[in-house]
C-alpha positions as CSV (number, residue, x, y, z in Angstrom):
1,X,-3.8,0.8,-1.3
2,X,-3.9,1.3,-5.0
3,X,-4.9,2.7,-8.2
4,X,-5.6,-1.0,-9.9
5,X,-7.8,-2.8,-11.5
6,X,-9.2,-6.1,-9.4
7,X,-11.8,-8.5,-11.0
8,X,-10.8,-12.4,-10.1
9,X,-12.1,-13.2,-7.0
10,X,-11.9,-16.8,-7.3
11,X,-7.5,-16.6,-8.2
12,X,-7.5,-14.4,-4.6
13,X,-8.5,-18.3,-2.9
14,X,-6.3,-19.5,-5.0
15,X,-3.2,-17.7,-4.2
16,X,-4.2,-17.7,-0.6
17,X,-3.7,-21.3,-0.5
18,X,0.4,-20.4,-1.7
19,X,1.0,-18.8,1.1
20,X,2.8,-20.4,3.4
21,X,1.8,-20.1,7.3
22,X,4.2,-23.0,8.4
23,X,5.8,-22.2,12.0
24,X,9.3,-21.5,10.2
25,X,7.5,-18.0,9.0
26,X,7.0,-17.5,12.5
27,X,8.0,-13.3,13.0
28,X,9.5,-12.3,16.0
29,X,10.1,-8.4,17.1
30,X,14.0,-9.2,17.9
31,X,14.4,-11.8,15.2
32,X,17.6,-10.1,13.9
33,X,19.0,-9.2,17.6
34,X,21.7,-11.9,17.5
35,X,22.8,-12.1,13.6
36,X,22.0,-8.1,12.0
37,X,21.5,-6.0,15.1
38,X,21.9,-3.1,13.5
39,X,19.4,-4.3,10.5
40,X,16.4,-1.5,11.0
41,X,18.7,1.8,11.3
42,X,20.3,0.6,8.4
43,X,16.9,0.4,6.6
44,X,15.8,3.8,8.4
45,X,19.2,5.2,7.3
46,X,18.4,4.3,3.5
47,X,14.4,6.2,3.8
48,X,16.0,8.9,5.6
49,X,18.7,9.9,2.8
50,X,15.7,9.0,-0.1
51,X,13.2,11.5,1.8
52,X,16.0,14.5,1.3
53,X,15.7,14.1,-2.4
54,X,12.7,13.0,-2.9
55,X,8.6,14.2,-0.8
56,X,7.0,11.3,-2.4
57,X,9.2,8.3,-1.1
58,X,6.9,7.6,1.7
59,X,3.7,7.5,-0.2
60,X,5.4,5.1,-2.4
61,X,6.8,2.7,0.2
62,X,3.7,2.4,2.0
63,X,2.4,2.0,-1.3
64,X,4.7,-1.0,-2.0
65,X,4.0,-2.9,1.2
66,X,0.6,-3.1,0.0
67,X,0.9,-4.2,-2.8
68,X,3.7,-6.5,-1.6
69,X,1.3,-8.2,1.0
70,X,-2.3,-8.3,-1.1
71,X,-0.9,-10.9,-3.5
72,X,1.2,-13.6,-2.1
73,X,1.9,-12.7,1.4
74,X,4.9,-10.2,2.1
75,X,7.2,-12.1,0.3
76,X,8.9,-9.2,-1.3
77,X,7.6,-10.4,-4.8
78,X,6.9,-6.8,-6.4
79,X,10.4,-6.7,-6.1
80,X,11.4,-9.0,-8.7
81,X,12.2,-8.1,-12.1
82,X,10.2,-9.5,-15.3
83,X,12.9,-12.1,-17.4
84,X,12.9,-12.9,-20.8
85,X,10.3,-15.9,-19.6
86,X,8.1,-14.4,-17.0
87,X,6.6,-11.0,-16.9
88,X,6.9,-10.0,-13.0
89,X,4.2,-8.1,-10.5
90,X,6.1,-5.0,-10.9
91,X,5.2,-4.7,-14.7
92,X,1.8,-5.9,-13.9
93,X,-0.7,-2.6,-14.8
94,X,-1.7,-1.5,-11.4
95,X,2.4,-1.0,-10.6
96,X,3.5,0.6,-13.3
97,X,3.3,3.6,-10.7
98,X,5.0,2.1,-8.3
99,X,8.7,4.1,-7.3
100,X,11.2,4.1,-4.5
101,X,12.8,0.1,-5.4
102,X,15.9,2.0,-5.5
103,X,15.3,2.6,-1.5
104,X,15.2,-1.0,-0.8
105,X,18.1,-1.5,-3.1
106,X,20.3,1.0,-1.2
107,X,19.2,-0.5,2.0
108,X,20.0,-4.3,1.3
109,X,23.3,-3.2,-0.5
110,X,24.2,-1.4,3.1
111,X,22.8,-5.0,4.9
112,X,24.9,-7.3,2.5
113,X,27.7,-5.5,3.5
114,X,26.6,-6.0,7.5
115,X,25.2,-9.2,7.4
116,X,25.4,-11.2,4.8
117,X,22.3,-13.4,3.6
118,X,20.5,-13.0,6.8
119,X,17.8,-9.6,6.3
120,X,15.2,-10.8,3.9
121,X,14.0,-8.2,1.3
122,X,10.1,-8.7,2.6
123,X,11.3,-7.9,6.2
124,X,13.3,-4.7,4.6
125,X,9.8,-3.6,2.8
126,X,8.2,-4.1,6.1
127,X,10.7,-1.5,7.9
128,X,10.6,0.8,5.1
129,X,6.9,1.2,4.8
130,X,6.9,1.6,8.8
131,X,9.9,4.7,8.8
132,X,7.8,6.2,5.7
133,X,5.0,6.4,7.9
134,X,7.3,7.4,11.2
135,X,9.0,10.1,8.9
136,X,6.1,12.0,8.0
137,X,5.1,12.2,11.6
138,X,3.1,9.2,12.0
139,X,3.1,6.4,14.5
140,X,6.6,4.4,15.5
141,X,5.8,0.7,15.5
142,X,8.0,-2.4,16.7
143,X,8.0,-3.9,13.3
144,X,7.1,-8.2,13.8
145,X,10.6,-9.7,11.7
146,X,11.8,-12.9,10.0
147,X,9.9,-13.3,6.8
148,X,11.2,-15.0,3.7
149,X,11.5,-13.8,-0.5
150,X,9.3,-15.8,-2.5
151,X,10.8,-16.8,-5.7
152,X,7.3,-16.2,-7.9
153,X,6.1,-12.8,-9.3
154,X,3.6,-12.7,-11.6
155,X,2.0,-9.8,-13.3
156,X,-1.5,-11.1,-14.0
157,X,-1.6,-12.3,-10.5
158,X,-1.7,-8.1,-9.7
159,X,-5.7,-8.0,-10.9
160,X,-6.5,-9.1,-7.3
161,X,-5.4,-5.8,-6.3
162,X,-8.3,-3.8,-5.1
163,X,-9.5,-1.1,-7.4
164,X,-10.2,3.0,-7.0
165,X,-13.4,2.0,-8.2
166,X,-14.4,-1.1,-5.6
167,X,-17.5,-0.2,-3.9
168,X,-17.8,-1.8,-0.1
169,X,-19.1,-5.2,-0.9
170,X,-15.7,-5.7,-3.2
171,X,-13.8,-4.3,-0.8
172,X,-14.8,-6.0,2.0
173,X,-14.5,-9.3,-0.1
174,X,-10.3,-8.9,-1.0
175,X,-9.5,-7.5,2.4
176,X,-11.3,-10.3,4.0
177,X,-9.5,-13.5,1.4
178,X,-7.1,-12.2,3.9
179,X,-8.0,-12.0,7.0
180,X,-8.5,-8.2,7.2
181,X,-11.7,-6.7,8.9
182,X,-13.8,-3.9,8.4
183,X,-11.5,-1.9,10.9
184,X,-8.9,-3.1,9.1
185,X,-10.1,-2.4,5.7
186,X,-10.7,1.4,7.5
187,X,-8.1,2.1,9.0
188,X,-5.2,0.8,6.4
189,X,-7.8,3.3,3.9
190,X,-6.0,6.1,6.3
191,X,-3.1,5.2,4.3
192,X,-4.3,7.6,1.3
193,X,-3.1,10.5,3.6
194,X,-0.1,10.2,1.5
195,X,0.3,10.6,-1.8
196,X,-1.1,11.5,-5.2
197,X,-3.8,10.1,-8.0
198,X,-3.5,10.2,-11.3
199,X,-6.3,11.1,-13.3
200,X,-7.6,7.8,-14.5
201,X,-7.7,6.7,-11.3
202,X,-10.8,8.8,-10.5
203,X,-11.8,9.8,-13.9
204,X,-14.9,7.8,-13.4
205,X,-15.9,10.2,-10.9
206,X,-15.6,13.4,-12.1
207,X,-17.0,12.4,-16.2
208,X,-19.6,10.4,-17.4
209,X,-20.4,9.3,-13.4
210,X,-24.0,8.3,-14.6
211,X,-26.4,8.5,-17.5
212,X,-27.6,11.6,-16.5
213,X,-25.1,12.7,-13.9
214,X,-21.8,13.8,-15.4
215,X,-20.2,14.4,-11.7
216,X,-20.4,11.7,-8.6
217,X,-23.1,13.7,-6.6
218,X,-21.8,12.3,-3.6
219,X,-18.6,14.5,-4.3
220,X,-18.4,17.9,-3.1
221,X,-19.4,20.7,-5.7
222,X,-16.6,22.7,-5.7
223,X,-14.0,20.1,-4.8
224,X,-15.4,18.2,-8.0
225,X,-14.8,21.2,-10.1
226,X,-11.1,21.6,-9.1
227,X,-10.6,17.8,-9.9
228,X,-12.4,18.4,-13.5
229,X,-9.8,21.3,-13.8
230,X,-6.6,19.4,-13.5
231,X,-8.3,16.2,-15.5
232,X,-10.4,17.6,-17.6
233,X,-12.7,14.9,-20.1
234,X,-9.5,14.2,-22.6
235,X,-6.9,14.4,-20.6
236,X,-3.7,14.1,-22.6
237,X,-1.3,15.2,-19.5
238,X,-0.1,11.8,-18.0
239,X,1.4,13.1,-15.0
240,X,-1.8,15.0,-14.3
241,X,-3.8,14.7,-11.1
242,X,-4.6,15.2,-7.5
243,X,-3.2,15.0,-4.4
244,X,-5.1,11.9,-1.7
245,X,-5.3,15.0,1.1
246,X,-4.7,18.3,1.6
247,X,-1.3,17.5,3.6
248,X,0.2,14.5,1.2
249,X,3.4,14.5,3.0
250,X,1.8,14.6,6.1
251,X,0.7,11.4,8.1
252,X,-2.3,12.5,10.0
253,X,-6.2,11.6,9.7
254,X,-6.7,14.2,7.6
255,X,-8.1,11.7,4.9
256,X,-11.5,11.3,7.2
257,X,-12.1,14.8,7.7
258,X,-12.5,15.5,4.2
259,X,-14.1,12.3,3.3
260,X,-17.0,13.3,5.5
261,X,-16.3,16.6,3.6
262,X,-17.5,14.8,-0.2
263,X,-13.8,15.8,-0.7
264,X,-12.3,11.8,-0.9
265,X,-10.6,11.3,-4.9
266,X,-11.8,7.1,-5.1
267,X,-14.8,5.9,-5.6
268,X,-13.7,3.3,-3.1
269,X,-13.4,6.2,-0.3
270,X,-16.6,7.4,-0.9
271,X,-17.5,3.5,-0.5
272,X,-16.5,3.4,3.3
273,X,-19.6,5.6,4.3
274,X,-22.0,3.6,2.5
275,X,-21.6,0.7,5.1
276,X,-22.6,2.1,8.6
277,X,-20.5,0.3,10.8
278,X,-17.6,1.6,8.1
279,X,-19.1,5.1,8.4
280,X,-18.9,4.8,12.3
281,X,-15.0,4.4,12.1
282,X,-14.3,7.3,9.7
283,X,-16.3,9.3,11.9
284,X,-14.3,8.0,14.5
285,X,-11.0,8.6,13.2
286,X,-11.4,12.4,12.0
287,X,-12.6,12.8,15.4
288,X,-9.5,11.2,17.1
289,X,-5.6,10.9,15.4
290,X,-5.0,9.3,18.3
291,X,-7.7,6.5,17.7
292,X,-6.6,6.2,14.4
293,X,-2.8,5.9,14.5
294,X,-3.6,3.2,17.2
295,X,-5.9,0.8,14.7
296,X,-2.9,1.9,12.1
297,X,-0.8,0.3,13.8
298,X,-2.9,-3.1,14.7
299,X,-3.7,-3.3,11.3
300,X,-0.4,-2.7,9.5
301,X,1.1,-5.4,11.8
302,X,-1.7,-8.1,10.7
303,X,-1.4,-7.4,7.3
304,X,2.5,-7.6,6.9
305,X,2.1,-10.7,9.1
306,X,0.8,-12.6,6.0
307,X,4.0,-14.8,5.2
308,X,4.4,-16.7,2.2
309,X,8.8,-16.7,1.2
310,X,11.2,-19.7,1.1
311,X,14.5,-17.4,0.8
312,X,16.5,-14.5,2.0
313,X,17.8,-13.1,-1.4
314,X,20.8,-11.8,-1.8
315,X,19.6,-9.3,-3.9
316,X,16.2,-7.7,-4.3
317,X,15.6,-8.1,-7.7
318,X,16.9,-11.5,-8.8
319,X,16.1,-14.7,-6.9
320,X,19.1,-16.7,-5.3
């Protein structure tokens, strides 16, 4: 999920009502069998090559399907650039950090070039996010296909993002505005097994936690000194930060282990065990990869099943 900042509830209803759940967004697992058959290796083609050049492509494309799907549906809006008129998602502040556009780029160039005007970009962030995960040595999932590009990105519209900083009750409140469980909300938290933090995405953790408490105490001693190390009070490194596990290229359920450890960087990791049925399924998880790649999988499915486009672009920048 994301290092963002989240605080209009209300605008979540709102945008919820935009998206469109007409039978036309119907998805279908062999939607492009007929007219782009060879539409996903092309996609998994395009991750592949990125991967060779670059560890933290996957991170970022799961990343980006968030992201994509949590404001108006997986419509491939975070895609679109800002004009001279309209500031887009992308440019909003909680994806400022987001990377790896030129993925999708090289993968609808290869699909224009196939099959022209038929492979939506939302479909192609859908694929990618699912090899990212496949290509670190996750789960392989048959990928639901046939969403649309929405013509509206927004950057303001990215404060419904859920923050590092969420605790349950706000969590549980923006994953349900869209029909996500708790299991949901716990198991697509497996997620952070990829990637990296930066600083100011925990900082609240690690300094001035509480009026007499300087460090979260619910954070492991030594594991909170490392952090304080590589972010120290007045940080002036921007890149500076910490890895989400101890294997970030890595899909596994590593993430749970050490969250039960005190070792998780959010404050809306630590969150998850303060809710006991939330508890039950981290528990449940760094017991079991097997149980967890499995609710992975049913949750990454329902959340990119959110539709909400009216276009295939033609490209993924620019609408038609």
């Amino acid at each position: 999920m994301a290092a963002c900042n989240f605080s209009s509830f209300l605008l979540g209803f709102l945008v919820l009502a935009l998206v469109n759940f007409n039978e036309s967004n119907a998805l279908s697992s062999n939607y492009y069998d007929q007219t782009c058959p060879k539409a996903e290796s092309a996609v998994t083609s395009a991750v592949k090559k990125a991967m060779l050049n670059d560890r933290t492509v996957p991170a970022a494309l799961l990343r980006m399907q968030f992201h994509d799907c949590f404001i108006r549906g997986c419509d491939g809006s975070v895609l679109l650039n800002s004009t001279g008129a309209n500031q887009a998602e992308k440019d909003g502040p909680p994806n400022i950090s987001l990377h790896a556009f030129y993925v999708i780029d090289n993968a609808k160039k290869a699909l224009e070039a196939m099959c022209p005007g038929t492979v939506s970009c939302a479909d192609i962030v859908a694929l990618a996010a699912r090899d990212a995960v496949h290509l670190s040595g996750g789960p392989h999932w048959v990928v639901p296909k046939g969403r649309k590009d929405g013509r509206v990105s927004i950057a303001t519209e990215t404060r419904q993002l859920p923050s590092p900083t969420f605790n349950i009750s706000q969590l549980q409140q923006s994953f349900s505005q869209r029909g996500l469980s708790m299991e949901d909300l716990v198991a697509l938290s497996g997620g952070h097994t990829l990637g990296f933090a930066h600083c100011s995405s925990f900082q609240n953790r690690i300094h001035n936690f509480a009026t007499k408490q300087d460090v979260d105490p619910s954070m492991h001693q030594s594991f909170a000194a490392s952090l304080r190390s590589v972010c120290p009070m007045h940080n002036k490194v921007r890149s500076a930060g910490a890895n989400l596990d101890s294997t970030p290229t890595i899909f596994d359920n590593g993430y749970y282990k050490l969250l039960l450890e005190g070792k998780s960087i959010f404050t809306s990791d630590q969150a998850l065990l303060t809710n006991p049925t939330a508890k039950t399924l981290v528990a449940k998880f760094a017991n079991s990869r097997e149980e967890f790649e499995k609710a992975f999988v049913e949750s990454m499915i329902k959340m990119s099943s959110i539709t909400g486009g009216q276009e295939v672009r033609l490209n993924c920048r620019f609408v038609n």
